[in-house]
N, C-alpha and C positions, 0 to 999 in steps of 0.2 A: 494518362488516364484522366478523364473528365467526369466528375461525378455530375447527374445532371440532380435537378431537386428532389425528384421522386426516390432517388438511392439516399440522398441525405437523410429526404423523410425517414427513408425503413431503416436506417444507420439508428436515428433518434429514437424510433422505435423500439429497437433490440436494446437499447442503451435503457430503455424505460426513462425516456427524455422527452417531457411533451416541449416540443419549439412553434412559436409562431411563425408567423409566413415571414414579417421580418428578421426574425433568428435565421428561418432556414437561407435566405437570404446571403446574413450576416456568415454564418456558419460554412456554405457551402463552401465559396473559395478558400477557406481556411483550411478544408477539408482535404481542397485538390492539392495546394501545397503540401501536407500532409503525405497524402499516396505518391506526389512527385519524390520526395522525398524517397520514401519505400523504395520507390524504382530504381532510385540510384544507390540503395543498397544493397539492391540484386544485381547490380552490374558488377559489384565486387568479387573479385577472383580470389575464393577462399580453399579450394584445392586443397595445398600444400598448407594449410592450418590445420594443428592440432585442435580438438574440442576439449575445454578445458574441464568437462564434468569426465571423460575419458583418461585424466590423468590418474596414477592410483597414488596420493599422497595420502599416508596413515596420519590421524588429527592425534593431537597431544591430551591424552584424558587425565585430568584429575583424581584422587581419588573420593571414592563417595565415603566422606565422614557425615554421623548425622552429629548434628550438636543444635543447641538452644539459641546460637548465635552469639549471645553474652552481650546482647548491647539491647535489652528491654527500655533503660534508660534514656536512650541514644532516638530509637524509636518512638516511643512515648512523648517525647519532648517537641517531636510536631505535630501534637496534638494540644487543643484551644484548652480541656480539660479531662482530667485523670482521675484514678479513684481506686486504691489496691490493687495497682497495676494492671489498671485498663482503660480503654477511651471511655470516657463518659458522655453519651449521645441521648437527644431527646427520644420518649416515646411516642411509637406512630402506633400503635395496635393500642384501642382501649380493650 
């Protein structure tokens, strides 16, 4: 498949990509490789593959404790400054 400029252009377009004439240029053969590509991952004979969102493996859950974390110290300490156990940031709202 050959993209010619005018499909690049509308390509750039949909991407909300302004390109110049040298971009579209630059860009286009990059572009063909690109769907070369594609092509030859449709010639792939995937038949006899399972789809792996089709598998039903049950996920390992945790359970939900609430707690405070217990490391406010741990936290706090990468921050530049503190102050009864909070960051200390300048004010923006007068």
């Amino acid at each position: 498949m050959s993209l010619d400029k005018n499909t690049v252009r509308k390509v750039a377009a949909l991407a909300r990509l302004r390109l110049t004439e040298a971009e579209l240029d630059k860009f286009g053969p990059q572009m063909n490789n690109i769907m070369t590509f594609v092509e030859q991952l449709n010639e792939v004979n995937t038949d006899n593959v399972v789809p792996l969102t089709g598998i039903d493996i049950p996920l390992r859950l945790r359970p939900d404790e609430v707690t405070d974390g217990g490391c406010q110290a741990d936290v706090l300490a990468n921050g530049p400054e503190t102050l009864e156990g909070f960051y200390v940031v300048p004010k923006v709202v007068e």
